[in-house]
N, C-alpha and C positions, 0 to 999 in steps of 0.2 A: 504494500500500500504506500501513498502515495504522499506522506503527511510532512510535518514541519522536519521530521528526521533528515527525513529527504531534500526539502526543498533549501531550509536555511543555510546550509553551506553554500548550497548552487547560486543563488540568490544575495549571497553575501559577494561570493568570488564575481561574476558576473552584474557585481553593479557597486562594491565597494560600501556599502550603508553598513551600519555601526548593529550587531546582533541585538541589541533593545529595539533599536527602530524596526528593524525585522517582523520581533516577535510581538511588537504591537500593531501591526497594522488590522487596521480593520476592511473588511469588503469593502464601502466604499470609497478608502484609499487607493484602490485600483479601479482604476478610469482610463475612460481617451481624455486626451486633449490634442486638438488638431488634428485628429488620426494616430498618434502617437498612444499606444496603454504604456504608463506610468503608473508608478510608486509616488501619492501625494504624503510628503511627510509633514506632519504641522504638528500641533501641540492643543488643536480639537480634544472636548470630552474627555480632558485627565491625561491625556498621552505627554508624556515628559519627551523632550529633545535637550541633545549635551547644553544648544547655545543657539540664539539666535541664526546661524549662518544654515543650523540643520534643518531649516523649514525651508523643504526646497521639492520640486517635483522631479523623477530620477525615472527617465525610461526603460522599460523592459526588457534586458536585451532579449534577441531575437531566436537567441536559442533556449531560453526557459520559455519563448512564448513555443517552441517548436516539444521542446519536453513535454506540453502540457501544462504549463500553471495559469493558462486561460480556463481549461478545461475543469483544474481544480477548485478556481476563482467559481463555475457555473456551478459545484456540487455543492461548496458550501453554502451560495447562496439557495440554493433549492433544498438543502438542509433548516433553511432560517437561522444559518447561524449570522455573527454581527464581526466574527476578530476573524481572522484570516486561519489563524491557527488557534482555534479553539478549545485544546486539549491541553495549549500551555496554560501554567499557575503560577502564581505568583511567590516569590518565595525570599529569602536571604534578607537582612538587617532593612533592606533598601526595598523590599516587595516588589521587585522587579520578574516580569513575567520570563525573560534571561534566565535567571538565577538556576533553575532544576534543569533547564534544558542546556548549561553551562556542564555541570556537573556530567549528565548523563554522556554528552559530546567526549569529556574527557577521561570518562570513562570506556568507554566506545574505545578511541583510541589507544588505550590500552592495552585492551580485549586483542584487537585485533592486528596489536605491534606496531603502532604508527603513532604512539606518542613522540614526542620531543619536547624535552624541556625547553621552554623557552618558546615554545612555537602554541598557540591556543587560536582561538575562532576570531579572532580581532587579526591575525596573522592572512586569512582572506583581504580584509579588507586594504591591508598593505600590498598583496599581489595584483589585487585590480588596477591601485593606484600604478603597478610595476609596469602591469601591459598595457595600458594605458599610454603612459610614458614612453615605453618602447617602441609603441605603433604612431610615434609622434604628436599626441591629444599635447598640445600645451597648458604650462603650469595652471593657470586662472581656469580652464576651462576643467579640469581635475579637481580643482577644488572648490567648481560650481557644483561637479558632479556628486562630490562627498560629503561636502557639507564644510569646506576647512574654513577656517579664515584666508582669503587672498592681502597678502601683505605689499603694503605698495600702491604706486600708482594704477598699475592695470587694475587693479581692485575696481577702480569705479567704471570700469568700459563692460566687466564680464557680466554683469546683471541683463545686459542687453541680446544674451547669448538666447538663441530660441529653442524651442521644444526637439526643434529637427537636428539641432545643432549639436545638443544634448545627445541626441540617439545616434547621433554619426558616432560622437566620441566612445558612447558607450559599448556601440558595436562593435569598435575596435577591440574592444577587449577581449584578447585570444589566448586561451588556455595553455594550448600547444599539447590537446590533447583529444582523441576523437572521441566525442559522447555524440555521435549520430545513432548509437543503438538507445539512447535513452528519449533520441524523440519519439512522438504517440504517430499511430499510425493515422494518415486522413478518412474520417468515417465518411 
């Protein structure tokens, strides 16, 4: 099955967002805009963001829309459920809905020999920014896409940047790994 186990790495690696903003999103934080389905991150109904810069809308890439997480997007919603991933809880000092599905990850890892100290689920989000970088996306527009602060003068040009702009950079983002058997088949 098909659940947050599943998608929160892909999802993380594949668009660079912070494992909280992940696991709070709700249905409808996925949307089009402009034709575009994105990840609208805000700070709507209780949802916490690190800092101002993290309220931003973060396209799809193109290959969790080929995995299926539209698909996933239509079960929940026909489930009437409201958070994306539903079966997470909230847990740790900070009741962050993170927190158990942290633990479990690093657990996981273990199990099946691919810990690294020093390496945890925030370590996706450093590899996006990697290929990203590599496939040429410039600094400002990297850090429209993740939420950073841009330091500097480009700072005030990159707000200007569009939805499509956003999903160029984002598609750039290559693995360097073939997960075309984890796309769904077209029904």
């Amino acid at each position: 099955m098909r659940d947050e186990k599943f998608w929160l790495p892909l999802i993380a690696l594949l668009s660079g967002m912070r494992q909280e903003e992940i696991c709070q999103l709700r249905l409808q934080d996925v949307r089009q805009e402009e034709g575009v389905w994105v990840f609208d991150l805000n700070a709507r109904d209780g949802q916490q963001l690190k800092n101002a810069n993290a309220v931003r809308r973060v396209p799809i890439h193109v290959q969790l829309i080929q995995m299926g997480l539209l698909h996933y997007v239509e079960e929940r919603r026909s489930a009437k459920d409201q958070m994306l991933f539903p079966n997470l809880q909230p847990g740790g000092a900070d009741n962050r809905l993170g927190h158990n599905y942290s633990k479990w990850f690093t657990r996981y890892r273990q199990e099946v020999k691919l810990f690294v100290p020093g390496r945890d689920f925030h370590s996706f989000r450093h590899s996006a920014t990697t290929f990203m970088r590599q496939a040429g996306v410039d600094e400002p527009t990297i850090d429209e896409v993740t939420g950073h602060a841009t330091v500097g003068e480009t700072a005030r040009y990159t707000k200007g940047l569009t939805i499509r702009n956003l999903e160029q950079a984002i598609n750039k983002i290559d693995i360097g790994v073939d997960v075309s058997h984890l796309y769904v088949k077209a029904v």
